[in-house]
Structure formats: C-alpha cells, structure tokens
C-alpha positions in Angstrom: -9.6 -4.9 12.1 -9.5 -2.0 13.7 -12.7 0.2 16.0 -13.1 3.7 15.9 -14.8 5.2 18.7 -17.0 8.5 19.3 -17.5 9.7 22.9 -20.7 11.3 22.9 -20.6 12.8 19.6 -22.7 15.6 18.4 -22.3 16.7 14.4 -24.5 14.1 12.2 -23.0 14.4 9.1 -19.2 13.9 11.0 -21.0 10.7 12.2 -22.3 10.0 8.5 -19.0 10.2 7.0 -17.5 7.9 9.7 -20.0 5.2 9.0 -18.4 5.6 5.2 -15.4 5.6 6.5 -15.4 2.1 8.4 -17.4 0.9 5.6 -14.5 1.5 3.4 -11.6 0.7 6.0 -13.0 -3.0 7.2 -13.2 -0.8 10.5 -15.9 -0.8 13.6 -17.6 2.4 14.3 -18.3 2.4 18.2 -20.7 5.8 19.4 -20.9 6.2 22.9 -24.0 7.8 24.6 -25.5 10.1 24.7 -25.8 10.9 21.0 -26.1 14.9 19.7 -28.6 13.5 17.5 -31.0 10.5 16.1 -29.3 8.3 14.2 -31.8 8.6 11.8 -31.5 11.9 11.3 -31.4 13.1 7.9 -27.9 14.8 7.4 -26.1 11.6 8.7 -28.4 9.5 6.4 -27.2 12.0 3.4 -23.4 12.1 5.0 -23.4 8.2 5.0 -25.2 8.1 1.5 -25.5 4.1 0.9 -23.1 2.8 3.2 -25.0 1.9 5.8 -25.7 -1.6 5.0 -21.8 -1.9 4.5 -20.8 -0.7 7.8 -20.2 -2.2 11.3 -21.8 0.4 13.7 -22.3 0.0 17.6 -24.2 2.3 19.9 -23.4 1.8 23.9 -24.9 3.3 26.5 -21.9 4.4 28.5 -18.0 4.3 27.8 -17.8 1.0 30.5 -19.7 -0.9 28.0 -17.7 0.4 24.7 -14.5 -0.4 26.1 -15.8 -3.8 27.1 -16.6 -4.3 23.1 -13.2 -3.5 22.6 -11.2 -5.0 24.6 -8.6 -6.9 24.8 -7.4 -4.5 22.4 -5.8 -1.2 23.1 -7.1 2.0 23.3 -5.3 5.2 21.6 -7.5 8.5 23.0 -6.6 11.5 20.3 -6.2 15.1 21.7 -4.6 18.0 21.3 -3.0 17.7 24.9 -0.9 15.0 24.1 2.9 14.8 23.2 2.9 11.8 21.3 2.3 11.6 17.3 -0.5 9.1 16.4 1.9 8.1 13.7 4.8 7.1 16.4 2.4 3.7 17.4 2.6 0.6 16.0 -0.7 -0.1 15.8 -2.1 -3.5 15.7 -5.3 -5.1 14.7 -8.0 -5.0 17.5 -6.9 -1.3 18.8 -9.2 1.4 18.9 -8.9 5.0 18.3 -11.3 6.7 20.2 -12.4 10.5 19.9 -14.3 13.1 21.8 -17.0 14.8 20.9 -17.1 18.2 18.9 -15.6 20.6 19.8 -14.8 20.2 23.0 -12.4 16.7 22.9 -12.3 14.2 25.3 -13.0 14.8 29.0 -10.2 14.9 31.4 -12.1 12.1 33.2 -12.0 9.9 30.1 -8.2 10.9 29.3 -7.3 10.0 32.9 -9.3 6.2 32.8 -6.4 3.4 33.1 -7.8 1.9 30.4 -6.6 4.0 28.0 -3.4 3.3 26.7 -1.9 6.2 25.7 -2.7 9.6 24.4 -1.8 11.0 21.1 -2.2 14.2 18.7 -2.9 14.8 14.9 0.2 17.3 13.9 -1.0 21.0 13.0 0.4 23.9 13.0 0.5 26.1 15.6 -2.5 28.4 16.2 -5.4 26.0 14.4 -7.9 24.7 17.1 -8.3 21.5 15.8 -9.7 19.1 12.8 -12.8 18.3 12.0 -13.6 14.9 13.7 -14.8 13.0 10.8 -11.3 13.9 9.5 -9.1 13.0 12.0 -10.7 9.9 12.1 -9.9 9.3 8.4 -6.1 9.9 9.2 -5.8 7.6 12.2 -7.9 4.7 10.7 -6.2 5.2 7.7 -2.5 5.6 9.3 -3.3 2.2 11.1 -4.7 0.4 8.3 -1.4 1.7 6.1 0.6 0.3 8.6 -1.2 -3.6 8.0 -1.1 -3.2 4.4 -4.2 -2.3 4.0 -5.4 -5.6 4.5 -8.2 -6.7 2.9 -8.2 -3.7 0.5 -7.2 -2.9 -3.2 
C-alpha cells in the first residue's frame, strides 16, 4: 500500500494517532531519527490505544535509510512552500508521503534531496499556520487510498 513518513517527529500523541491511522489505512508508518520522544512513552501508547499490534511501524536511524525502505516508490514531501495540491497526484501504491516534524516542517535540506519527487501542500486558507501533523497525514493517506478504492477496505 502506501508509507507514511515522519522526519524527526516530536508530539507523541500525533505519532500515536498515526500508528491508528496506518493500522486502519493498510498503510506503513516510517519515523525517522531522532525521535522527540520514547516510543514507549505513555501519551502515544494512549493516542495509539490498541492499535499497535495492527500496525506496520519502522524506526530508521537517518532519512538515507528510510528512503532506502521506500523505494522504488516515490516520495511526495508536504509543505506549505509548495504550489502543487496533494490532491493534483495520481498517486500509486508504494509512494510515500513524508512529513516534517512539528512545527517547524521539513528542512530545506530534505525538500532540496533529488529523491524527492515533488512537493505538495494541504489547501487552507490564508492566514492559518498549518495542520496538525497527525491530521494532515489522515488527509494525504486517505486522499491516496480514495484514489485505489480503498483497497482492501469496507
């Protein structure tokens, strides 16, 4: 299916309710190091109530090594300093959606690495900073899951 990716995130219970949310999609979770937290820490435990067990989660020590886990799919990087609508891409199984950490976003660094496909925003109107990550997770795994059907789902 599909991988959703967190660079370096820091909010445990945004974390918890992605770990519910690939649980419920068919999708890979993917956190990149370092984490802003243990991941056993209590409010992502309580985020992620019993969804653990149902969940695909990966923890890599650097982005190299996350983006060797997903490839030979594409990668999608979401932020605010793009031009393109996440919902303009035909997205296809095997992409990842990858997201920087709270509340900053992804790194120029990262947004400038060749291997990412393309860049692409969450529409909002003008004036709000941003989403809450968990969230705009939801919308792109959801949007690309939408888009196959939701495969697998009922």
């Amino acid at each position: 299916m599909f991988h959703v990716v967190f660079y370096e995130p820091r909010i445990p219970p945004n974390t918890g309710n992605a770990i519910r949310l690939v649980a419920c999609t068919g999708a890979t979770l993917h956190l990149v190091e370092p984490l802003g937290f243990d991941l056993s820490d209590a409010n992502l435990r309580r985020a992620g109530l019993d969804y653990h067990d149902l969940a695909r989660v990966r923890t890599h020590r650097d982005l190299d090594a996350a983006f060797a886990a997903v490839t030979p799919g594409r990668v999608f990087a979401f932020t605010g300093r793009a031009d393109r609508s996440f919902a303009d891409v035909a997205y296809a199984p095997g992409d990842a959606l990858l997201f920087g950490p709270e509340p900053s976003g992804l790194p120029d660094d990262v947004l400038a690495d060749p291997r990412i496909t393309d860049r692409v925003r969450i529409p909002m109107l003008p004036g709000v900073r941003s989403l809450n990550l968990a969230n705009s997770a939801a919308i792109a795994a959801y949007e690309a899951w939408r888009q196959h059907g939701y495969a697998d789902g009922r």
